[in-house]
ROBAVEX-937755 format. One record per atom (N, C-alpha, C): atom name; residue in three letters; x, y, z; residue number from 1. Coordinates in Angstrom, 1 decimal, always signed. Example, Ala and Ser with C-alpha at 12.3 -4.5 7.8 and 13.67 -1.06 7.14 Angstrom:
DODO name resn      x      y      z resi
DODO    N  ALA  +13.2   -5.7   +7.8    1
DODO   CA  ALA  +12.3   -4.5   +7.8    1
DODO    C  ALA  +13.2   -3.3   +7.8    1
DODO    N  SER  +12.8   -2.2   +7.1    2
DODO   CA  SER  +13.7   -1.1   +7.1    2
DODO    C  SER  +12.9   +0.0   +7.9    2
***
This chain:
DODO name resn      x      y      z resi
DODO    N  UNK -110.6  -28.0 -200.2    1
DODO   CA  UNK -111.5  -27.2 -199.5    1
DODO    C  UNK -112.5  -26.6 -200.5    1
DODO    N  UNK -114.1  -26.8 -200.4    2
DODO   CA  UNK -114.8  -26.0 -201.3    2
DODO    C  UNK -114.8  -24.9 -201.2    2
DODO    N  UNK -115.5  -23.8 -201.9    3
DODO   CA  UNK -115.6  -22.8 -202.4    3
DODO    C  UNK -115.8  -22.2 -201.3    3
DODO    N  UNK -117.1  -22.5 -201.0    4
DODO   CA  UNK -118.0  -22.0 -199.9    4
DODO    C  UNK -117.4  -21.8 -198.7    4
DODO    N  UNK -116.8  -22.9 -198.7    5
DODO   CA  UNK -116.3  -22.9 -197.0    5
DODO    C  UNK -115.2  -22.1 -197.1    5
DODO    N  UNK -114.2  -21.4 -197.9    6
DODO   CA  UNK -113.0  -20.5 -198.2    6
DODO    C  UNK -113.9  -19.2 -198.1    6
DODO    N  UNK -115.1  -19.0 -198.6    7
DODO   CA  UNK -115.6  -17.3 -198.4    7
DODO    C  UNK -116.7  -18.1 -197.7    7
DODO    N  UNK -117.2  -18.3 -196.9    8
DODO   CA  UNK -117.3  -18.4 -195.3    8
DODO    C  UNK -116.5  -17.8 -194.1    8
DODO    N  UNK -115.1  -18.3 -194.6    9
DODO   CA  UNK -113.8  -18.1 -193.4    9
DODO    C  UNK -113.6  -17.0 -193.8    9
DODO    N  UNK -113.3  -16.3 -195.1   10
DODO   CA  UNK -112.7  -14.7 -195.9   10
DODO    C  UNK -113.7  -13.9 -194.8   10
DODO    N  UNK -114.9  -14.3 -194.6   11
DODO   CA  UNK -116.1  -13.2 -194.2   11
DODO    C  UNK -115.8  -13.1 -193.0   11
DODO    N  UNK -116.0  -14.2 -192.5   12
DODO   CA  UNK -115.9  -14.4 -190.8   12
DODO    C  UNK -114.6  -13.9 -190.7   12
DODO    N  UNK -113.4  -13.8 -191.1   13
DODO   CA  UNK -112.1  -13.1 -190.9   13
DODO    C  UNK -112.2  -11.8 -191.0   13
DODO    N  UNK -113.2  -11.2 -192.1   14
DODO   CA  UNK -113.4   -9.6 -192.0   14
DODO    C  UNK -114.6   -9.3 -191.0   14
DODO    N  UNK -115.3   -9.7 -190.8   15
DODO   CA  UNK -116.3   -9.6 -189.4   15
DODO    C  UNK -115.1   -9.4 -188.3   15
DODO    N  UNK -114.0  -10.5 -188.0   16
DODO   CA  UNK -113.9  -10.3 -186.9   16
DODO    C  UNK -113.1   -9.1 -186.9   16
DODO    N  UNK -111.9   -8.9 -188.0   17
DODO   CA  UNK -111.0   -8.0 -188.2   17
DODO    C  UNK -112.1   -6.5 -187.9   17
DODO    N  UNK -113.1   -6.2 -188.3   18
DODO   CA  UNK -114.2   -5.3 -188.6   18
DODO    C  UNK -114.2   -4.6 -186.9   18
DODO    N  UNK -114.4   -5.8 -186.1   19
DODO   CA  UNK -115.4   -5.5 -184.9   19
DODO    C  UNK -113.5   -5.4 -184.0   19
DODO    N  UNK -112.3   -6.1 -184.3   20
DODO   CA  UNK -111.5   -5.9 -183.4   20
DODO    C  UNK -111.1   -4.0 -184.0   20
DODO    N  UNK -111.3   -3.8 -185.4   21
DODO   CA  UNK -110.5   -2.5 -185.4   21
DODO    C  UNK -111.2   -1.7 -185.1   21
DODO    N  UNK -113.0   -1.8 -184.6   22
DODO   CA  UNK -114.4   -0.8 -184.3   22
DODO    C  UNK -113.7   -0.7 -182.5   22
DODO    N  UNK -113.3   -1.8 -181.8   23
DODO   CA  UNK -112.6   -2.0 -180.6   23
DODO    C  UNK -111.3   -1.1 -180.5   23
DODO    N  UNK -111.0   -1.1 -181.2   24
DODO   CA  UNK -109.4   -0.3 -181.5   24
DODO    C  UNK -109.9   +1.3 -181.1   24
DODO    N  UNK -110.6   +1.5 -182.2   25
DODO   CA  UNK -111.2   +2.7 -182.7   25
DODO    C  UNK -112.1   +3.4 -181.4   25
DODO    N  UNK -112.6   +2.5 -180.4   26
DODO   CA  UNK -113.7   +3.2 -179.3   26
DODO    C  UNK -112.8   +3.4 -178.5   26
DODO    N  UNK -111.5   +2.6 -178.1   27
DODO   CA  UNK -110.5   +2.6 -177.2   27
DODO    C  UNK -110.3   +3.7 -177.3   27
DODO    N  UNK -109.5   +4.2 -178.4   28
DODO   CA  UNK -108.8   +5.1 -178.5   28
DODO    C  UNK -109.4   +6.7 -178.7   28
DODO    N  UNK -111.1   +6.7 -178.6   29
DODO   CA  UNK -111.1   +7.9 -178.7   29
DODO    C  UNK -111.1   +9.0 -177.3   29
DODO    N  UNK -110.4   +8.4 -176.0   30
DODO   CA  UNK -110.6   +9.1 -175.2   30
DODO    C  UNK -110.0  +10.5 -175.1   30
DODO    N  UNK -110.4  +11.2 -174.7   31
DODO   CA  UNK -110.0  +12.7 -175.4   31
DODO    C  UNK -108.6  +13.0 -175.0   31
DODO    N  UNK -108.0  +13.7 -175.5   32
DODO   CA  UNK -106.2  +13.7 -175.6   32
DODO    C  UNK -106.1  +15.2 -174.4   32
DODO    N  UNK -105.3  +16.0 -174.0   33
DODO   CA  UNK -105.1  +16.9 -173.8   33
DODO    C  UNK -105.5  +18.6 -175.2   33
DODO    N  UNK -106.0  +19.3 -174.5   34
DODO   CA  UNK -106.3  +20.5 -174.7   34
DODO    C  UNK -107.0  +21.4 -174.2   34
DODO    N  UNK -106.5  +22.8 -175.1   35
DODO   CA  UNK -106.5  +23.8 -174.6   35
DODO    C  UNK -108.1  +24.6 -175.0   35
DODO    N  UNK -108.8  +25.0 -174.2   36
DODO   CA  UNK -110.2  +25.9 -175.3   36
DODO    C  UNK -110.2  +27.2 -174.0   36
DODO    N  UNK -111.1  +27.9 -174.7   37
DODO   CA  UNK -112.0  +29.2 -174.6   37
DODO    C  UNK -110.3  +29.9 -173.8   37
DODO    N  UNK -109.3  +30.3 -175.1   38
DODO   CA  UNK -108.3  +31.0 -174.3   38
DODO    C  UNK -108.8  +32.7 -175.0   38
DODO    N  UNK -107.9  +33.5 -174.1   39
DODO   CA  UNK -107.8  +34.5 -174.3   39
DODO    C  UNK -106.6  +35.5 -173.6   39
DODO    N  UNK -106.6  +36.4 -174.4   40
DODO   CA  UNK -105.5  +37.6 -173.7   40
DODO    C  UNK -106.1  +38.5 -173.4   40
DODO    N  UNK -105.2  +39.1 -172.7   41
DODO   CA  UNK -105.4  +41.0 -172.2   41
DODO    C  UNK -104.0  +41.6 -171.9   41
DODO    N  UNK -104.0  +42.2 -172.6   42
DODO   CA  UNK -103.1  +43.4 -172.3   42
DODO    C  UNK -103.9  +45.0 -171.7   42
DODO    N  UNK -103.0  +45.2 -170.0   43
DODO   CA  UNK -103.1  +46.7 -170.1   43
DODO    C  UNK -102.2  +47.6 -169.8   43
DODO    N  UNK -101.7  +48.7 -170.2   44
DODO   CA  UNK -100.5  +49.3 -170.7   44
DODO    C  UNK -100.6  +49.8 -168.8   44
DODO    N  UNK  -99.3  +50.2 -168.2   45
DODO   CA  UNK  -99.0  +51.1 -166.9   45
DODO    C  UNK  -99.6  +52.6 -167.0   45
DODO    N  UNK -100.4  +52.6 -166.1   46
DODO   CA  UNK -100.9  +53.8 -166.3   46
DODO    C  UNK -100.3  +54.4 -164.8   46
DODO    N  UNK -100.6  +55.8 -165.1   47
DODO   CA  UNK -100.2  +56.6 -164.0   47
DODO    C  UNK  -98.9  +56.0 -163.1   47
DODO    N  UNK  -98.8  +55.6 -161.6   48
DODO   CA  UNK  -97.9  +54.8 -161.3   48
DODO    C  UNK  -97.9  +53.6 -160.9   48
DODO    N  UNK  -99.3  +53.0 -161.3   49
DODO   CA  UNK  -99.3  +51.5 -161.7   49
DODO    C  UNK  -98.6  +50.8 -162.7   49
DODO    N  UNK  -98.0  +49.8 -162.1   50
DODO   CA  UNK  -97.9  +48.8 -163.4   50
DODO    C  UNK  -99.2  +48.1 -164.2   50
DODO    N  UNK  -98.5  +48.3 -165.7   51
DODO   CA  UNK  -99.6  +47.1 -166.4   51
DODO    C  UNK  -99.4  +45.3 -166.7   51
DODO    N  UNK -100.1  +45.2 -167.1   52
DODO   CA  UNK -100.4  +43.5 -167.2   52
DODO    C  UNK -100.4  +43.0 -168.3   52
DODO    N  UNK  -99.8  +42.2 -168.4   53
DODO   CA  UNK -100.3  +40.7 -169.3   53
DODO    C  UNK -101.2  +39.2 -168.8   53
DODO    N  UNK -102.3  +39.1 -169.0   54
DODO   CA  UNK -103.1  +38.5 -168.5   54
DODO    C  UNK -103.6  +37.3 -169.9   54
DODO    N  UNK -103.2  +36.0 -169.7   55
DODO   CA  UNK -103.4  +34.9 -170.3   55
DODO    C  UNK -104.6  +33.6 -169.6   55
DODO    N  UNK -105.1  +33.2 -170.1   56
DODO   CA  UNK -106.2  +32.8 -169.6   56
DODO    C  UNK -106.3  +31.7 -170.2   56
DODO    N  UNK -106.8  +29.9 -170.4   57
DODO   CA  UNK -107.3  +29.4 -170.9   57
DODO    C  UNK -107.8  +28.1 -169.8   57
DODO    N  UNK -108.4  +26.9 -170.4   58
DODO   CA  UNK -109.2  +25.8 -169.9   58
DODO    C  UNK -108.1  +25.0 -170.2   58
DODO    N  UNK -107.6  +23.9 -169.6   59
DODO   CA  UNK -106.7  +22.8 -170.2   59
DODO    C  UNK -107.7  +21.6 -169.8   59
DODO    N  UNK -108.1  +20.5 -170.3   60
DODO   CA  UNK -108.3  +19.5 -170.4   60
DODO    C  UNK -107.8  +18.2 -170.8   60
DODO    N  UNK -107.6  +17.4 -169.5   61
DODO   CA  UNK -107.5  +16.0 -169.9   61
DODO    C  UNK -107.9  +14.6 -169.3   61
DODO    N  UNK -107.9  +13.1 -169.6   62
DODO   CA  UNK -108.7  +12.5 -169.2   62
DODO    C  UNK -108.2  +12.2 -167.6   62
DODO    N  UNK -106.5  +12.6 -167.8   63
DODO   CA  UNK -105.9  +11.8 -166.2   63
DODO    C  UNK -106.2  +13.1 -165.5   63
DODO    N  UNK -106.3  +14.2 -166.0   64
DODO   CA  UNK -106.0  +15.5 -165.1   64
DODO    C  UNK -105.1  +16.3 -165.6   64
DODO    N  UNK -104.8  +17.6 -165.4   65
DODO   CA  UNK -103.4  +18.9 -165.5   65
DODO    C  UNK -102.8  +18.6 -164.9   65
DODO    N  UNK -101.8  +18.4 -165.4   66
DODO   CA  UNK -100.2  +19.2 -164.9   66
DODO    C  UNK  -99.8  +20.5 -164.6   66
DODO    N  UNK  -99.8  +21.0 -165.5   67
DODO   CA  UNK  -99.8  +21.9 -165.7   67
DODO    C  UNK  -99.8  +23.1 -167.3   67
DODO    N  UNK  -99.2  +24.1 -167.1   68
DODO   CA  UNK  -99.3  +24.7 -168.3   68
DODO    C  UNK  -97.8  +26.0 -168.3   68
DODO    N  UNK  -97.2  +25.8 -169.8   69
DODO   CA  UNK  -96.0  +26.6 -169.6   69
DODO    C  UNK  -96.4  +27.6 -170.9   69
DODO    N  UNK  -96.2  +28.8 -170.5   70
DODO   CA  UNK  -96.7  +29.7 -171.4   70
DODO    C  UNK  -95.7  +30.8 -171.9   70
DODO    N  UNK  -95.2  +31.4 -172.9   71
DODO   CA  UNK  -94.5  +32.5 -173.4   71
DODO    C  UNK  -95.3  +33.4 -174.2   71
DODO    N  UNK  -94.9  +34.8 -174.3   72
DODO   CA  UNK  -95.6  +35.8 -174.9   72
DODO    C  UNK  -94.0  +36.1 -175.9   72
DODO    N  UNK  -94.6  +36.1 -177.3   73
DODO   CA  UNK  -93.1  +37.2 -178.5   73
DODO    C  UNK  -94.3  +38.0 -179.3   73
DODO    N  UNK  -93.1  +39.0 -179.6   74
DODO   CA  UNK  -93.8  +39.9 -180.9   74
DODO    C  UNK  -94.0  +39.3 -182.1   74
DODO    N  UNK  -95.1  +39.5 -182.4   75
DODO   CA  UNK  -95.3  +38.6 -184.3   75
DODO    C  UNK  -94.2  +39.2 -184.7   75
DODO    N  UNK  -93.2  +40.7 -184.8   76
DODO   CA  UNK  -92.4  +40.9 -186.0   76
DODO    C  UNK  -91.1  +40.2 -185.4   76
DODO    N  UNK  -90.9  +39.8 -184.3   77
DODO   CA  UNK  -89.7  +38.9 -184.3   77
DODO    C  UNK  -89.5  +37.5 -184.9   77
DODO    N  UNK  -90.8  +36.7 -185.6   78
DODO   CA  UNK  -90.7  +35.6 -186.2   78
DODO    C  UNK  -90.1  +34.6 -185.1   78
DODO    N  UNK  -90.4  +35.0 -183.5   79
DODO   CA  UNK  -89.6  +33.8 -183.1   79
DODO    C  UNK  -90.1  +32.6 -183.3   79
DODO    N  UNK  -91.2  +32.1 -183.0   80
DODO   CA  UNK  -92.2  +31.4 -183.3   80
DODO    C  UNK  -91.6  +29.5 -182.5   80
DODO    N  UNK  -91.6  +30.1 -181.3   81
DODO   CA  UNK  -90.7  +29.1 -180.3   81
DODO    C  UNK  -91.7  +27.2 -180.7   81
DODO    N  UNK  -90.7  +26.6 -180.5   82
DODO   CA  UNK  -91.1  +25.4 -180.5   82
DODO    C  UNK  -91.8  +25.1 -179.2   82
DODO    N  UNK  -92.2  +23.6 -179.2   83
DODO   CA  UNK  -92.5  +22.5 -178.2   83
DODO    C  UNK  -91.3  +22.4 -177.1   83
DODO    N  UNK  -90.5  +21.7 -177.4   84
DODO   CA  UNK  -89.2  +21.5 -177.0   84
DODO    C  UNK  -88.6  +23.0 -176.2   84
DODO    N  UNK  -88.9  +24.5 -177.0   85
DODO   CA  UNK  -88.4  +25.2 -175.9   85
DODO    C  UNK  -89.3  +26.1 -174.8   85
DODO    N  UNK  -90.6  +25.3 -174.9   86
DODO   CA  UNK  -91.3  +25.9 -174.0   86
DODO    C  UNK  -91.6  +25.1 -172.9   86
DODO    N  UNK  -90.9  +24.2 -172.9   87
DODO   CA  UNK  -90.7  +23.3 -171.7   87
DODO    C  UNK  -89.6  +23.9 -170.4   87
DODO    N  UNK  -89.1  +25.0 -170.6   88
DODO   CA  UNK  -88.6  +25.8 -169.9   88
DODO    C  UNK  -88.8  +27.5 -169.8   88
DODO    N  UNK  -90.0  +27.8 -170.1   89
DODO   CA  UNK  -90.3  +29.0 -169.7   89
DODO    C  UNK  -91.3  +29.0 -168.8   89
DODO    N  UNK  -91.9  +30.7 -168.3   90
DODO   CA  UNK  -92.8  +30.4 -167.1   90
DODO    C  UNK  -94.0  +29.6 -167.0   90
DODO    N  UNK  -94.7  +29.2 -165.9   91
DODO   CA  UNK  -95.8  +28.1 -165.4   91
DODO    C  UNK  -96.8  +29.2 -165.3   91
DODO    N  UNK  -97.9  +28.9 -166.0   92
DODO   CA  UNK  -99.7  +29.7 -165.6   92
DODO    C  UNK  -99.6  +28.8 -164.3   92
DODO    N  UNK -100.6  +29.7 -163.5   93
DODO   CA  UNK -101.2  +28.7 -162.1   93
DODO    C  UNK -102.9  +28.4 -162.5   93
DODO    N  UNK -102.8  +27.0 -162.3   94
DODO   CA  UNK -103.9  +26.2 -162.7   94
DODO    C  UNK -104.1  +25.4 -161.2   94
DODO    N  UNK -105.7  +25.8 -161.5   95
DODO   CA  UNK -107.0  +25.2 -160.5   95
DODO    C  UNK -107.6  +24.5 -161.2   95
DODO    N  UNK -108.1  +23.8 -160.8   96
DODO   CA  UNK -109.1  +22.5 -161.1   96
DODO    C  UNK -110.9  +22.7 -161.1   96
DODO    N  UNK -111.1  +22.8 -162.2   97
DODO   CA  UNK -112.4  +23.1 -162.3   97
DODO    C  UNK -113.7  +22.1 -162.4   97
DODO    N  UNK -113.1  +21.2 -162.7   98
DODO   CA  UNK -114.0  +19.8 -162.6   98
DODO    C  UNK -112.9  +18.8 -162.8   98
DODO    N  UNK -113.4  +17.3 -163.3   99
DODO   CA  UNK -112.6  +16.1 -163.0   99
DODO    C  UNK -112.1  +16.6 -164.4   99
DODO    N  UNK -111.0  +16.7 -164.6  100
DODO   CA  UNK -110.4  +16.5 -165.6  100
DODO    C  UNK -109.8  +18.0 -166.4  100
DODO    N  UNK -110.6  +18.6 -165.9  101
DODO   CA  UNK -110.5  +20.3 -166.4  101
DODO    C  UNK -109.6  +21.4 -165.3  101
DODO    N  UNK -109.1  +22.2 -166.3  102
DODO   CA  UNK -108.4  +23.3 -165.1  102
DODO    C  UNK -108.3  +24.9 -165.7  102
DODO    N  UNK -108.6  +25.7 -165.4  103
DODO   CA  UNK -108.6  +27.0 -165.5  103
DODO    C  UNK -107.2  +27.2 -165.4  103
DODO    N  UNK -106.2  +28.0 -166.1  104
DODO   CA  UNK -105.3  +28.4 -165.8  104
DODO    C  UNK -104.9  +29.6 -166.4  104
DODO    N  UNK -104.2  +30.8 -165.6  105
DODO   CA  UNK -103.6  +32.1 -166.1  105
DODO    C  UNK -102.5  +32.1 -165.7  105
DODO    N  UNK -102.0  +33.0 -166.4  106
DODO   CA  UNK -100.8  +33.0 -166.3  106
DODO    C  UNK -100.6  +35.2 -166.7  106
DODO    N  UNK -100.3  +35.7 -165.5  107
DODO   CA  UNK  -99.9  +37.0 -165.5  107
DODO    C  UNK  -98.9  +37.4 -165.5  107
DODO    N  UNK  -98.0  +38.8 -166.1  108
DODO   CA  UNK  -97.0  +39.3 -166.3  108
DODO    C  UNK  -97.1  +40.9 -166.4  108
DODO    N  UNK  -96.3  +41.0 -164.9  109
DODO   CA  UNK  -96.6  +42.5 -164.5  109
DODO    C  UNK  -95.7  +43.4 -165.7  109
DODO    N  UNK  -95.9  +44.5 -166.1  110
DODO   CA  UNK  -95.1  +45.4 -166.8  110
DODO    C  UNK  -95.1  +46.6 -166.3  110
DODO    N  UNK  -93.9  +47.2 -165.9  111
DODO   CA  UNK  -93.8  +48.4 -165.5  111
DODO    C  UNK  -94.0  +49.1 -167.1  111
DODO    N  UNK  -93.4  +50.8 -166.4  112
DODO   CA  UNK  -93.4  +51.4 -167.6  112
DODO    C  UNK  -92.3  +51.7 -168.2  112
DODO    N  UNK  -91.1  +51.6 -167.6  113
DODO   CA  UNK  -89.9  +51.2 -168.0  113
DODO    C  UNK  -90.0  +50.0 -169.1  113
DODO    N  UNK  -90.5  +49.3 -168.6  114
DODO   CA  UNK  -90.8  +47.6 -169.8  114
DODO    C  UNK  -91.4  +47.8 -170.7  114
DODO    N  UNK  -92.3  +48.4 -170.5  115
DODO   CA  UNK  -92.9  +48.5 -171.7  115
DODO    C  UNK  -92.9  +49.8 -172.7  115
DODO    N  UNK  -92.3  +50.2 -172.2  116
DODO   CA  UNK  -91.2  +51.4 -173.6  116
DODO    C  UNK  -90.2  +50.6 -174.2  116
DODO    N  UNK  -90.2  +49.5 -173.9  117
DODO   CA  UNK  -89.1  +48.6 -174.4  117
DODO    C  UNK  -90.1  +47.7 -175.3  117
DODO    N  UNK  -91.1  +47.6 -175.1  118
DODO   CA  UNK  -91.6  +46.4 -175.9  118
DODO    C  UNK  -92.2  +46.8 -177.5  118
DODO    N  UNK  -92.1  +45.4 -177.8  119
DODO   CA  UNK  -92.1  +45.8 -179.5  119
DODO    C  UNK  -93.4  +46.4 -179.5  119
DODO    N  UNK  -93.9  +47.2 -180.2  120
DODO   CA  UNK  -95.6  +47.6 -180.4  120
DODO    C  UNK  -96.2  +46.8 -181.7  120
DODO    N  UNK  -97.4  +46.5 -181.8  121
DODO   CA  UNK  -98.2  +45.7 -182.5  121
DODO    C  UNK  -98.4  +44.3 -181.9  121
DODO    N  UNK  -98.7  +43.4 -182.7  122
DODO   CA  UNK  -99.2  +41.9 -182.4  122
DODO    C  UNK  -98.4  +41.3 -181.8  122
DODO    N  UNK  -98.9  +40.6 -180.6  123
DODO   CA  UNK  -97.8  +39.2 -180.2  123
DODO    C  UNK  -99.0  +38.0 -180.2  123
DODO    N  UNK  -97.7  +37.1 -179.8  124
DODO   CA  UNK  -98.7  +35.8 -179.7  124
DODO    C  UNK  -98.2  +35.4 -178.7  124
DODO    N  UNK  -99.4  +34.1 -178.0  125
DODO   CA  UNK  -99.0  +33.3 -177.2  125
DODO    C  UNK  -99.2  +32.2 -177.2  125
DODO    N  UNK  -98.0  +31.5 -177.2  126
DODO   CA  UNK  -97.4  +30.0 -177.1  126
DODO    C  UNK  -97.8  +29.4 -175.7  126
DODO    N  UNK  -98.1  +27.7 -175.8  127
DODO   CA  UNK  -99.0  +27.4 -174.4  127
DODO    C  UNK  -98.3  +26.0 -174.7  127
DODO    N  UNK  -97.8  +25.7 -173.3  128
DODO   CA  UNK  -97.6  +23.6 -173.7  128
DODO    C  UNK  -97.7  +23.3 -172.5  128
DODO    N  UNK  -99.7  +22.4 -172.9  129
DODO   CA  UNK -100.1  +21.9 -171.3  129
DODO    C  UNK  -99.7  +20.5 -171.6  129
DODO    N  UNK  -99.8  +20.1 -169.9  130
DODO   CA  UNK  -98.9  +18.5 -170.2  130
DODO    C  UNK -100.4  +18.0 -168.7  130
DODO    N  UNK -100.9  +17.3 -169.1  131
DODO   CA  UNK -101.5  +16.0 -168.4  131
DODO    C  UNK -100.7  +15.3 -167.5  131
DODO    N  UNK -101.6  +14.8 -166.4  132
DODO   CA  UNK -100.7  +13.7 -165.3  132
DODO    C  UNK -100.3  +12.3 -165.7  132
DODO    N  UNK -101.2  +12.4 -166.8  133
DODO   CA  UNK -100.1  +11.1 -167.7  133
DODO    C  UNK  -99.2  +11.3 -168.9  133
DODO    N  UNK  -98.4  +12.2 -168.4  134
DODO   CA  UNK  -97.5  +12.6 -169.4  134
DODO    C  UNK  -97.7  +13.3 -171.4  134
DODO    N  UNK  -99.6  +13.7 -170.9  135
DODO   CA  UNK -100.0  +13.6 -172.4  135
DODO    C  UNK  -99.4  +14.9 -172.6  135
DODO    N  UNK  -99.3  +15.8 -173.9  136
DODO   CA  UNK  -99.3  +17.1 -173.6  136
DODO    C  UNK  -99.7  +17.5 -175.1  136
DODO    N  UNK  -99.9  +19.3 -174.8  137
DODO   CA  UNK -100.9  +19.4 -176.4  137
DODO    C  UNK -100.0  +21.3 -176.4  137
DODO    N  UNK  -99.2  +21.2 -177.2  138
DODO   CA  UNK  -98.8  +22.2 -177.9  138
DODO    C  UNK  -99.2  +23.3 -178.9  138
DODO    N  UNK  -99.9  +24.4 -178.5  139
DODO   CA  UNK -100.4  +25.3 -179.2  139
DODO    C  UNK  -99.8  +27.1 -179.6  139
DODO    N  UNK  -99.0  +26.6 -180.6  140
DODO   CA  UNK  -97.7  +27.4 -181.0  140
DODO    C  UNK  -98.2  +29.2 -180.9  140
DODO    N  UNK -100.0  +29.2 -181.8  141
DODO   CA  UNK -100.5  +30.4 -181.3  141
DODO    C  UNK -101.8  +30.2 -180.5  141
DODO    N  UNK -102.0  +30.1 -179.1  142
DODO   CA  UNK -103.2  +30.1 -178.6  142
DODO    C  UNK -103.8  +31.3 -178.2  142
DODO    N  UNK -102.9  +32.5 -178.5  143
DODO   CA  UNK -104.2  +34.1 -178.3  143
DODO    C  UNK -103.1  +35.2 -178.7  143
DODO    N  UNK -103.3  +36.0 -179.0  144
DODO   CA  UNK -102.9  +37.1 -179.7  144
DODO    C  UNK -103.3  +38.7 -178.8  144
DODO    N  UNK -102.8  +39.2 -178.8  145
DODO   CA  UNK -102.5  +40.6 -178.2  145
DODO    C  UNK -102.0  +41.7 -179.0  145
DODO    N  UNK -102.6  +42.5 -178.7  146
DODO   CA  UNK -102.0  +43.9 -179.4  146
DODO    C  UNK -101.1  +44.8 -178.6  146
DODO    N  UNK  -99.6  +45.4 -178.4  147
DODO   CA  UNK  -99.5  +46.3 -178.0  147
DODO    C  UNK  -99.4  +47.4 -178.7  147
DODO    N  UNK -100.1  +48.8 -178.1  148
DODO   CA  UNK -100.8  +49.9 -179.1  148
DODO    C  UNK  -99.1  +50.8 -179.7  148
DODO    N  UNK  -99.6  +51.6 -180.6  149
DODO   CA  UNK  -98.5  +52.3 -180.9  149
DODO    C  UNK  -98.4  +53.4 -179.9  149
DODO    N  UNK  -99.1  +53.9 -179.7  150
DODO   CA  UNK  -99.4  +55.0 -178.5  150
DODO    C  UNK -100.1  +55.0 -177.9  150
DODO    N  UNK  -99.4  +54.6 -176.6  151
DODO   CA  UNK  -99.7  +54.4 -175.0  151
DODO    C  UNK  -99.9  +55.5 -174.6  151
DODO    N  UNK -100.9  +56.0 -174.1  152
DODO   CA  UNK -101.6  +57.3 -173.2  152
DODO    C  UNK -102.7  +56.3 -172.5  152
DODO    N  UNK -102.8  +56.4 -171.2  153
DODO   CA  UNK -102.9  +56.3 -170.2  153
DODO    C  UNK -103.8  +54.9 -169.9  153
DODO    N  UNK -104.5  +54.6 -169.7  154
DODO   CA  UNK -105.1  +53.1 -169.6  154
DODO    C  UNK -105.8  +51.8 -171.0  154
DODO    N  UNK -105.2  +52.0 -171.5  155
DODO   CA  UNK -104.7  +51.3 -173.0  155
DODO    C  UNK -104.8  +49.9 -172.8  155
DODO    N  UNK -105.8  +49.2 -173.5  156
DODO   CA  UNK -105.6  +47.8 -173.3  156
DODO    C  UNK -106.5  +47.4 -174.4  156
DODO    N  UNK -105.8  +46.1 -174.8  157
DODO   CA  UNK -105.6  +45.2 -175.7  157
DODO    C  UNK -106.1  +44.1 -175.7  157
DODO    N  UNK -107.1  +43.2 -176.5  158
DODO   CA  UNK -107.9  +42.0 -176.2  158
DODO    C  UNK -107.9  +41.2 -177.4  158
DODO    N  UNK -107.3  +40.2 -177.4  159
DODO   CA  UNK -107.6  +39.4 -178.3  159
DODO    C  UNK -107.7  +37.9 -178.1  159
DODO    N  UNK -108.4  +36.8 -178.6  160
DODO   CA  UNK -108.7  +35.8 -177.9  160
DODO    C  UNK -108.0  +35.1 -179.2  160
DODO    N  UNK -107.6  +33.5 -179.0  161
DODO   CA  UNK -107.1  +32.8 -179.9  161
DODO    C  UNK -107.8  +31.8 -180.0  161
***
């Protein structure tokens, strides 16, 4: 075999290899599941209202939402829950805001009983949305909240993640 005709075929083998892995590469960038523009609210019980925990974010994916499982811990408990165990805590309710997109919150009333119980300073919140094709995108801290040291009367707390 001459020279020529060996790097002829080497080229033509990297051209094609080139354009099947550029094929590979366009395939695969369709966007995965995730979470954007989240945020929290915390507001403390005031008078003989209960207060709130109010979680908020976008989930996106290419098949559509499933849905979204969400938990609130205190930063000083270091729980720092996995993937795996937030597949059994509570569901945000998610609406569909375009093809592929969904708004979802997820609220948690607090008396005032409850929240003389609750740790004061930072929590976080854990989010694991899952797509109608089984995609799902795990976000250990998606927003942050403060509860105050001292609660006097309509006290609230904002922090976005």
């Amino acid at each position: 075999m001459s020279k020529r005709i060996l790097v002829s075929s080497l080229i033509g083998v990297a051209v094609v290899g080139a354009v099947a892995a550029g094929g590979l590469a366009m395939a695969s960038t369709s966007s995965g599941t995730a979470l954007e523009n989240s945020s929290a609210r915390y507001v403390a019980p005031a008078g003989g209202g209960a207060g709130s925990l109010t979680f908020t974010t976008e989930v996106s994916d290419d098949s559509g939402v499933r849905g979204l499982k969400v938990i609130a811990w205190p930063a000083s408990s270091e729980l720092d829950p996995t993937e795996a165990e937030l597949r059994s805590v509570d569901d945000a309710k998610c609406r569909s805001v375009s093809d592929g997109t969904s708004r979802c919150t997820y609220t948690l009333k607090v008396t005032k009983a409850e929240e003389a119980e609750l740790d004061r300073g930072t929590w976080h919140i854990s989010a694991l949305a899952t797509a109608e094709d089984g995609d799902t995108a795990f976000v250990p801290r998606a927003a942050s909240f403060d509860v105050p040291d001292d609660i006097t009367g309509d006290v609230m707390g904002d922090v976005t993640g």
